[in-house]
MMTF fields as JSON, N, C-alpha, C and O atoms, coordinates in Angstrom:
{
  "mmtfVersion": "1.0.0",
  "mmtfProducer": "UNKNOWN",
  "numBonds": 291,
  "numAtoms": 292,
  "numGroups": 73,
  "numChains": 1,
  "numModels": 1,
  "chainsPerModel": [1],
  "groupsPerChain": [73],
  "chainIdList": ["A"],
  "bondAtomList": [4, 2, 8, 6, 12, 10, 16, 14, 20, 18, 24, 22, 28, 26, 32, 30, 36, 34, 40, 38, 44, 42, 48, 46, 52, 50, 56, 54, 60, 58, 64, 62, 68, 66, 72, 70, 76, 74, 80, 78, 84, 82, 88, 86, 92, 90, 96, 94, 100, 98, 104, 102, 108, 106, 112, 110, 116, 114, 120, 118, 124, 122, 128, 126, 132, 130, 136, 134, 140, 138, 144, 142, 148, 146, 152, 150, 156, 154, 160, 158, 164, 162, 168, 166, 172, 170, 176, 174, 180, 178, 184, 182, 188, 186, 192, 190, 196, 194, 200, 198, 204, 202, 208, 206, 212, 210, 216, 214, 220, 218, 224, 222, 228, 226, 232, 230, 236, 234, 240, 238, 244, 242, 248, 246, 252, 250, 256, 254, 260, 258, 264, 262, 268, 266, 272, 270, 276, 274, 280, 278, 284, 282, 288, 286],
  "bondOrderList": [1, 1, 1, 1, 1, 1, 1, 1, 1, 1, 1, 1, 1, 1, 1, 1, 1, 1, 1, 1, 1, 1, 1, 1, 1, 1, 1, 1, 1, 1, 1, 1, 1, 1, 1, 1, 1, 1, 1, 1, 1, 1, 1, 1, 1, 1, 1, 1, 1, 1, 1, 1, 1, 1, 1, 1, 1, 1, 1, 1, 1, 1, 1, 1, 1, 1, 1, 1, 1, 1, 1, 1],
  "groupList": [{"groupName": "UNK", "atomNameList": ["N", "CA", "C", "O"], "elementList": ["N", "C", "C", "O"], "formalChargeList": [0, 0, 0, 0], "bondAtomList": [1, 0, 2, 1, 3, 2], "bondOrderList": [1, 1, 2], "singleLetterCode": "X", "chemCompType": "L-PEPTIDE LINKING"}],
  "groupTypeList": [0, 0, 0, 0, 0, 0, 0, 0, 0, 0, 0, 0, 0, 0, 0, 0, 0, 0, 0, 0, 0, 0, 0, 0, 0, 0, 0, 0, 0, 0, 0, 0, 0, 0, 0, 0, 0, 0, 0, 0, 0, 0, 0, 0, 0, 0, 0, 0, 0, 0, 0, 0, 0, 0, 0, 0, 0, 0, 0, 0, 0, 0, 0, 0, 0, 0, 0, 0, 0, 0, 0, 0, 0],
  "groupIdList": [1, 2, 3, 4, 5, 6, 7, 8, 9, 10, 11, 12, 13, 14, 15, 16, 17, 18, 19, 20, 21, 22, 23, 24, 25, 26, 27, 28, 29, 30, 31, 32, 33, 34, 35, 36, 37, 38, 39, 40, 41, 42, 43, 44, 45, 46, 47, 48, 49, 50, 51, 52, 53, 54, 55, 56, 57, 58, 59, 60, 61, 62, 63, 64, 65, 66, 67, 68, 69, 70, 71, 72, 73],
  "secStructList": [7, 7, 7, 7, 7, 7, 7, 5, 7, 6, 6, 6, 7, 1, 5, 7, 7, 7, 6, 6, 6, 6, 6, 6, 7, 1, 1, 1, 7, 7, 6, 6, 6, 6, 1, 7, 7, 7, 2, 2, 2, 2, 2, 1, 1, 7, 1, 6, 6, 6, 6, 6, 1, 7, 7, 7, 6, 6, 6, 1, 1, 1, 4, 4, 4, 1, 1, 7, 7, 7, 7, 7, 7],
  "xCoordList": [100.054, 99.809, 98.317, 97.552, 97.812, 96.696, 96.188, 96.999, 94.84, 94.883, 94.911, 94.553, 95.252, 95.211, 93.71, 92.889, 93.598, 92.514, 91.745, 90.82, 92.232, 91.867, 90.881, 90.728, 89.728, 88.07, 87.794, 86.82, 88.902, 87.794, 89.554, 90.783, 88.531, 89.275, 90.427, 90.387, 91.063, 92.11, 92.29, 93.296, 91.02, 90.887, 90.235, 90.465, 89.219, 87.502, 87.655, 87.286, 88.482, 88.093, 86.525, 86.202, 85.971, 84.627, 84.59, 85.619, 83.899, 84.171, 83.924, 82.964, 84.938, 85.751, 84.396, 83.715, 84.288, 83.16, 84.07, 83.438, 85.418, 86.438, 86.186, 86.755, 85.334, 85.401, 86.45, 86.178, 87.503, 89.058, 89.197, 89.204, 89.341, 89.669, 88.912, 89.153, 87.956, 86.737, 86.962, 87.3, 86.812, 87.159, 88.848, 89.19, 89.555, 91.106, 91.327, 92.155, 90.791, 90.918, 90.962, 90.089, 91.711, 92.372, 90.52, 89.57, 90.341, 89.196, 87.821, 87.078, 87.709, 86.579, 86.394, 87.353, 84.958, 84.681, 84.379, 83.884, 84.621, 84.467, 84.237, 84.683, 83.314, 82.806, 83.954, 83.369, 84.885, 86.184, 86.221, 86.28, 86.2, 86.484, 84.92, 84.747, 84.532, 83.121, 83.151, 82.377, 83.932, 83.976, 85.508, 86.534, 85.745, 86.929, 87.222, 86.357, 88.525, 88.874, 89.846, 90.95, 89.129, 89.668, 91.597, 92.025, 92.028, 93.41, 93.321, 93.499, 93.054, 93.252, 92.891, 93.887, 91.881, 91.394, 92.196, 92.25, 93.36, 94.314, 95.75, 96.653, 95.606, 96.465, 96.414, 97.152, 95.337, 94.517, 95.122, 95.405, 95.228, 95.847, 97.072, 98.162, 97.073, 98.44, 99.336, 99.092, 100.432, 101.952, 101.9, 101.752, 102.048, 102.041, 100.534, 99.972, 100.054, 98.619, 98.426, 97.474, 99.674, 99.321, 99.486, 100.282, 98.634, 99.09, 98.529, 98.809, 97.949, 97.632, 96.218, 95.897, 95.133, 93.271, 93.072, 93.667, 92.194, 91.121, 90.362, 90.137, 90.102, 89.236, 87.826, 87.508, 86.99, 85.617, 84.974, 85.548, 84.04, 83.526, 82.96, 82.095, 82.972, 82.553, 83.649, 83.605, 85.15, 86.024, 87.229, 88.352, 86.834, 87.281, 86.821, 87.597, 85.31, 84.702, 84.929, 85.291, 84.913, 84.903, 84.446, 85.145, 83.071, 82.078, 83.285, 84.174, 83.386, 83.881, 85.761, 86.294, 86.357, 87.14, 88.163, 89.36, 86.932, 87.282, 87.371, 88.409, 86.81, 86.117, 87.11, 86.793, 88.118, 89.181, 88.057, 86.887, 88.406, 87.45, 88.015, 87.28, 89.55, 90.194, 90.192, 90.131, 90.275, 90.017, 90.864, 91.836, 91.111, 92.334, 92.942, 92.498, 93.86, 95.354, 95.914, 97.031],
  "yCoordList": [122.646, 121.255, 121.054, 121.485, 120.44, 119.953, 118.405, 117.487, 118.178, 116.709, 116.049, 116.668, 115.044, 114.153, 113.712, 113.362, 113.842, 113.41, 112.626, 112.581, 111.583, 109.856, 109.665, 109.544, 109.553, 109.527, 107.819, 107.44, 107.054, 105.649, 104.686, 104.637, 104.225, 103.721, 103.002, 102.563, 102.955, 102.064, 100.536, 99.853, 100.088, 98.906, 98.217, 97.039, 98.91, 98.179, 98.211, 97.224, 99.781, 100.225, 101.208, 101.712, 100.98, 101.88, 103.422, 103.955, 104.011, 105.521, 106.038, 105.723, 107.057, 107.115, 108.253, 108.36, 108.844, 110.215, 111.112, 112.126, 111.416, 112.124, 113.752, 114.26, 114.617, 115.812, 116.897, 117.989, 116.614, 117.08, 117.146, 118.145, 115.544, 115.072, 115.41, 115.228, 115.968, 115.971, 117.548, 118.192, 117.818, 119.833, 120.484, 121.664, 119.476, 119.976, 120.675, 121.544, 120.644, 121.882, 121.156, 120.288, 121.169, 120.576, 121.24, 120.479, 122.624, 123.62, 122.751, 122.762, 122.015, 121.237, 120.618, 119.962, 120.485, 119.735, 118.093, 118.116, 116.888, 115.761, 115.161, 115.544, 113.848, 112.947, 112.236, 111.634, 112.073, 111.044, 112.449, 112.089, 113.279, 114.597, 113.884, 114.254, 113.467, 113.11, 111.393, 110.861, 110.95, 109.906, 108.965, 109.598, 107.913, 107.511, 106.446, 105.65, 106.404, 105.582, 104.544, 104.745, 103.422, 102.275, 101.74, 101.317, 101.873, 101.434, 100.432, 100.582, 99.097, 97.847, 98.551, 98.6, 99.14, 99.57, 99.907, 99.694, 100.657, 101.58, 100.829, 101.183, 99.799, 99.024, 97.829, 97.25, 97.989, 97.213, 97.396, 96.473, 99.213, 99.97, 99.224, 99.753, 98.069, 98.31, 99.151, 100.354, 98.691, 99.815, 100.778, 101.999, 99.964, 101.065, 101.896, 101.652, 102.356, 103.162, 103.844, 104.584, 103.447, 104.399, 106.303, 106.776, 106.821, 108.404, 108.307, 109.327, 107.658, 108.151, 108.643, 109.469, 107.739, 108.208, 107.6, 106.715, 108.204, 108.34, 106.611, 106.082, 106.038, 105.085, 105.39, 106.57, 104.446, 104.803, 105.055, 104.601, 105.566, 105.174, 103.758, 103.812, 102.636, 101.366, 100.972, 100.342, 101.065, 100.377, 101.137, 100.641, 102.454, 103.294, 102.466, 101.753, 102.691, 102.232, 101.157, 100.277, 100.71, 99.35, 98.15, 97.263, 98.341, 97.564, 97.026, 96.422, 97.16, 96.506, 96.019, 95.443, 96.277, 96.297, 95.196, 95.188, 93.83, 92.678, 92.367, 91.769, 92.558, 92.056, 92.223, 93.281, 91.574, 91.663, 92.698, 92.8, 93.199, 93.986, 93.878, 93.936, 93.694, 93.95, 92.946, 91.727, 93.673, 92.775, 92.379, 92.919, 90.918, 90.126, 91.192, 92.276, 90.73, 91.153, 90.689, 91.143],
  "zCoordList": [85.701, 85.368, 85.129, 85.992, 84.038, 83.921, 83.98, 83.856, 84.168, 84.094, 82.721, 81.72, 82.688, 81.348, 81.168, 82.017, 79.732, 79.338, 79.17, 78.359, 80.321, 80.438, 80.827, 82.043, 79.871, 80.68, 81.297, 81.946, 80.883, 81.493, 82.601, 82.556, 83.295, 84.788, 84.114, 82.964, 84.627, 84.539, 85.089, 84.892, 85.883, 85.912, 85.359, 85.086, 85.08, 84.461, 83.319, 82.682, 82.337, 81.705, 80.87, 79.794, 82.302, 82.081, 82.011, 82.427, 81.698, 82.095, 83.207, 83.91, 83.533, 85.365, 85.581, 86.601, 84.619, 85.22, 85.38, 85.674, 85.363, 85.719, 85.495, 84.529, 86.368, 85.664, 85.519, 85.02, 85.91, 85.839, 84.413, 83.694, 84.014, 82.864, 81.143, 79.949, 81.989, 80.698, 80.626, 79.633, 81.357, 81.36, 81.353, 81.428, 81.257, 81.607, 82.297, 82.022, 83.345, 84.625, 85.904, 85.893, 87.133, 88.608, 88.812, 88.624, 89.181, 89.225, 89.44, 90.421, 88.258, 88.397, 89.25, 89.657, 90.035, 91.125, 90.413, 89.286, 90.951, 90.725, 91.761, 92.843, 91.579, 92.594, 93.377, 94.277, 93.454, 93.857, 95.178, 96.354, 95.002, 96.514, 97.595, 98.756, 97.304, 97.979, 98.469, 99.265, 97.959, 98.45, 99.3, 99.05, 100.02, 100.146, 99.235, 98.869, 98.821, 97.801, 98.528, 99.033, 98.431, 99.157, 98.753, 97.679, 99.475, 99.129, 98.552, 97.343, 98.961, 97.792, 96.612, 95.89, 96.067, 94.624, 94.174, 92.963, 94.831, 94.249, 93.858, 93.1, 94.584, 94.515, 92.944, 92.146, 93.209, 91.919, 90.229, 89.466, 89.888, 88.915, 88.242, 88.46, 87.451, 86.944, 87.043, 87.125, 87.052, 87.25, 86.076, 86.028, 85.263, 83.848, 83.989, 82.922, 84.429, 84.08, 85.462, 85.71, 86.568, 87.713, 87.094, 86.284, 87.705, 87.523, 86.306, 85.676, 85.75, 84.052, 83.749, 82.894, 84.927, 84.976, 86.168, 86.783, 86.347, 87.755, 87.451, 86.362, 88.907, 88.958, 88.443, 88.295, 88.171, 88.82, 89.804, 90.794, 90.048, 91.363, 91.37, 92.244, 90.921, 91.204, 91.495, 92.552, 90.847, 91.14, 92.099, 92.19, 92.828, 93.59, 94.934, 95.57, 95.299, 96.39, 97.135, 96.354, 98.327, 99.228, 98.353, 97.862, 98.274, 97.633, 96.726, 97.326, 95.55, 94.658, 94.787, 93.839, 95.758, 96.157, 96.163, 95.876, 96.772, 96.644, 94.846, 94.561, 94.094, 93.188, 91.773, 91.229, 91.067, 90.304, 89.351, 89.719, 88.5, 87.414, 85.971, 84.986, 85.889, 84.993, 83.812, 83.973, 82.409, 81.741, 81.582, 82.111, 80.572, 80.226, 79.464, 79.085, 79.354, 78.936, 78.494, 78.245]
}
């Protein structure tokens, strides 16, 4: 299995930094192993786009957690 090539968050739409995604390789080390990813954030993901790309780290983190990000729709 490889990762999908989804470079930007799925909430913000910014770019996730995903280095999985950018190299097609699990192998690659990426910033998301270094940090905790706040459950509300995750919760945040539309249904349709769960499993599809990596957060950011702005919209992964506590900090932004509270903070809706997503654009209209």
């Amino acid at each position: 299995m490889e990762p999908l090539p989804n470079l930007h968050c799925p909430v913000c739409g910014e770019p996730n930094a995903c280095a999985p995604a950018a190299s097609g390789s699990f192998d690659t080390p990426c910033w998301c192993t270094e940090v905790v990813i706040d459950p509300d954030a995750l919760a945040k993901i539309p249904e349709h786009l769960r499993q599809q790309a990596c957060l950011c780290k702005r919209c992964a983190t506590k900090e932004s957690a509270n903070v809706d990000t997503r654009p209209d729709q």
